[in-house]
DRENPA-3360 file (N, C-alpha, C; in nm, 2 decimals, always signed):
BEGIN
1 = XXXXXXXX = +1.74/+4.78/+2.52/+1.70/+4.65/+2.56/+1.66/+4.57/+2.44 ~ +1.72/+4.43/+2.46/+1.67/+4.32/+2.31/+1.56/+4.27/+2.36 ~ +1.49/+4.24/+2.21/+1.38/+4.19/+2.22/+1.37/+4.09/+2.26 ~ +1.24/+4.06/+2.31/+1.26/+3.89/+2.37/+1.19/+3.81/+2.31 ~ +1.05/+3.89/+2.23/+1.01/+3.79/+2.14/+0.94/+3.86/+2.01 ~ +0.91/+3.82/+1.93/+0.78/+3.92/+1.76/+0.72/+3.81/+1.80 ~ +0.61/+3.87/+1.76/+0.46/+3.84/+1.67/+0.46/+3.85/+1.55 ~ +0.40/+3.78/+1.50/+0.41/+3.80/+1.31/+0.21/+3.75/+1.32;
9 = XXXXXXXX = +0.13/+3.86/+1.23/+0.00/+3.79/+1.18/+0.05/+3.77/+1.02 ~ -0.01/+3.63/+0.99/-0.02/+3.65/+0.85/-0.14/+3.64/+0.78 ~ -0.18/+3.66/+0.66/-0.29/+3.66/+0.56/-0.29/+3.57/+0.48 ~ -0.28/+3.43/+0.58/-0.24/+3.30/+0.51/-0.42/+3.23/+0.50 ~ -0.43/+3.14/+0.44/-0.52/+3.01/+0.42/-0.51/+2.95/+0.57 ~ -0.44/+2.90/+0.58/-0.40/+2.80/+0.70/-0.35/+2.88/+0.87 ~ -0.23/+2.93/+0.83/-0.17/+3.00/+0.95/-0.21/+3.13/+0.96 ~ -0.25/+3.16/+1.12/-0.32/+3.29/+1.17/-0.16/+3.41/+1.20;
17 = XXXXXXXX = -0.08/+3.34/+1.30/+0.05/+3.40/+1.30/+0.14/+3.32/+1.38 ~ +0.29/+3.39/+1.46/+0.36/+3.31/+1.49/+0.43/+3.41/+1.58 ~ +0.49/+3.36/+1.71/+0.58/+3.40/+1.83/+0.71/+3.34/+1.82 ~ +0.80/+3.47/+1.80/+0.93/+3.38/+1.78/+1.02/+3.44/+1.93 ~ +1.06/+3.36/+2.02/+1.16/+3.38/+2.10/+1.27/+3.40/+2.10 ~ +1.34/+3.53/+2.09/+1.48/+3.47/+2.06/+1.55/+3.46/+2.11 ~ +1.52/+3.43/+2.28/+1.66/+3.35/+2.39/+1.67/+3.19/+2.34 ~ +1.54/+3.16/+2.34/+1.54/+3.01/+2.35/+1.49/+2.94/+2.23;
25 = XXXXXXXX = +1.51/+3.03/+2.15/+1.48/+2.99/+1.98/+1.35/+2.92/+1.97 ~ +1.25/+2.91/+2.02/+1.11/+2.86/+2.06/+1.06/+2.98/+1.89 ~ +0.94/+2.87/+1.83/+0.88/+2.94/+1.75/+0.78/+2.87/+1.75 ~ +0.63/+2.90/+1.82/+0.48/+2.86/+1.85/+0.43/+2.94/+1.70 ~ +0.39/+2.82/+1.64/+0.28/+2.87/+1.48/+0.17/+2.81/+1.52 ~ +0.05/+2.95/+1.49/-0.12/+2.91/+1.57/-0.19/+2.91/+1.42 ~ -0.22/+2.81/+1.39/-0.31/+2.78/+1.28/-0.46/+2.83/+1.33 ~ -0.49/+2.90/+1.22/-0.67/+2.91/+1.17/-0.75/+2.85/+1.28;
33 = XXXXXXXX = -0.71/+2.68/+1.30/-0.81/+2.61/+1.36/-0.78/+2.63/+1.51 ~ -0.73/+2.72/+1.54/-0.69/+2.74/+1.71/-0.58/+2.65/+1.74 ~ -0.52/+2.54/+1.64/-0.41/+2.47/+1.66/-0.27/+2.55/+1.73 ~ -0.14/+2.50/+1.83/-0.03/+2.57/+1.80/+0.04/+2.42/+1.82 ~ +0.14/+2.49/+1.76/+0.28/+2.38/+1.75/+0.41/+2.45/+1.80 ~ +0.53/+2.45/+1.86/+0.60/+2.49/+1.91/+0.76/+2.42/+1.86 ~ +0.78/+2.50/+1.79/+0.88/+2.41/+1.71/+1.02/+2.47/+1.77 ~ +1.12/+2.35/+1.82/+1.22/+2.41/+1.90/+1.38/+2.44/+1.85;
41 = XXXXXXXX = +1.43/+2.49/+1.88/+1.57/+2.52/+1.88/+1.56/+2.58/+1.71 ~ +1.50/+2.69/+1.65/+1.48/+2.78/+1.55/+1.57/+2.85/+1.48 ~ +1.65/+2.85/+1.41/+1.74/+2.93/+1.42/+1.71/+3.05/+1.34 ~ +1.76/+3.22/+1.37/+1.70/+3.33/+1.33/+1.68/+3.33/+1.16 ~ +1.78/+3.30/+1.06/+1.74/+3.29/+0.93/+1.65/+3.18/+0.90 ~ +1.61/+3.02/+0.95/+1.46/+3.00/+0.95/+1.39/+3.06/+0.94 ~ +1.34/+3.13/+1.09/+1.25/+3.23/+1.11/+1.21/+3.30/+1.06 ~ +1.28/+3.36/+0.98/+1.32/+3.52/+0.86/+1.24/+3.41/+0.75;
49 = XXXXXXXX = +1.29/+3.32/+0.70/+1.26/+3.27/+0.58/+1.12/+3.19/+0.59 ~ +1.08/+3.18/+0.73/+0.94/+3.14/+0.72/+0.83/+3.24/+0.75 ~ +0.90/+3.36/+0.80/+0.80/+3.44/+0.78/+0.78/+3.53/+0.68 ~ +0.88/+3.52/+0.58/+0.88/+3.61/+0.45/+0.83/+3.55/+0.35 ~ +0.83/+3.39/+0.35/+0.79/+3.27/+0.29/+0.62/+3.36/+0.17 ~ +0.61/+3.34/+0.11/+0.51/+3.36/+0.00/+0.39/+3.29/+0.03 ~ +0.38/+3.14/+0.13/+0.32/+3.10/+0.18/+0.33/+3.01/+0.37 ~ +0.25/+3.09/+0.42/+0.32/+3.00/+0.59/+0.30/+2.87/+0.57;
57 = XXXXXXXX = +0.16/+2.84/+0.53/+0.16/+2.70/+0.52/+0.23/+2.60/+0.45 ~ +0.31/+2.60/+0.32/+0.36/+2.57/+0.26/+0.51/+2.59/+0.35 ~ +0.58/+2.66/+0.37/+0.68/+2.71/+0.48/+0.71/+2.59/+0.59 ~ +0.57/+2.58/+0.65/+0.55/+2.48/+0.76/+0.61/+2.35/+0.73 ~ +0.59/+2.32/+0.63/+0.66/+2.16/+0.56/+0.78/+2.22/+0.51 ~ +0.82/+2.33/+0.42/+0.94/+2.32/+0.38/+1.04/+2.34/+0.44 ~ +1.03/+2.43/+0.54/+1.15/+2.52/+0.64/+1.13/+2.46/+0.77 ~ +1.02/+2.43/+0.84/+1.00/+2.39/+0.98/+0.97/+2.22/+1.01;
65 = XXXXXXXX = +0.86/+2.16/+0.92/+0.89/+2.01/+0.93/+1.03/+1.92/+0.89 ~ +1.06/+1.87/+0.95/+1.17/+1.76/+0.92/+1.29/+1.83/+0.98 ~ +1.30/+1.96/+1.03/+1.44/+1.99/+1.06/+1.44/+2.03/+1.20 ~ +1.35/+2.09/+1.27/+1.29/+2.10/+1.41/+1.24/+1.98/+1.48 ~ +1.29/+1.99/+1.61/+1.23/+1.93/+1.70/+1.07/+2.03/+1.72 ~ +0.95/+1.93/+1.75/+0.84/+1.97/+1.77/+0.72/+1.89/+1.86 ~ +0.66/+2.05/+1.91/+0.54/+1.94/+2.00/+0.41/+2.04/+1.99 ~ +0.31/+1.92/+1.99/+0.15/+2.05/+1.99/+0.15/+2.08/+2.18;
73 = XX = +0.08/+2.20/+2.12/+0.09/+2.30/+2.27/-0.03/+2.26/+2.30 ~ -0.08/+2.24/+2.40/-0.25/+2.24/+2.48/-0.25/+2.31/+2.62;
% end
């Protein structure tokens, strides 16, 4: 059976961790401050490269801002 989604924690400053879906390429990043964002249509080498990223937060602007559609979750 495929997976339907990972969890990632990180040991970041900023980001706590991240849910990646991979039917619907959905990737929810929950910041520190209880924030989440839900950044859509992900594709799997993003993913890979923001979670291996050296820093999430820094990641978040380089790999995920500007090239995703996105929305805060409430």
């Amino acid at each position: 059976m495929a997976k339907i989604y990972e969890y990632c924690k990180f040991d970041s400053s900023t980001v706590l961790g991240c849910t990646y879906y991979f039917e619907n390429k959905d990737l929810i990043v929950e910041f520190k401050g209880g924030t989440k964002y839900v950044y859509h249509d992900v594709d799997g080498m993003s993913y890979k490269l923001f979670t291996t990223h050296e820093s999430q937060g820094k990641a978040v602007h380089e790999i995920l801002k500007g090239n995703f559609e996105y929305e805060k979750v409430v």
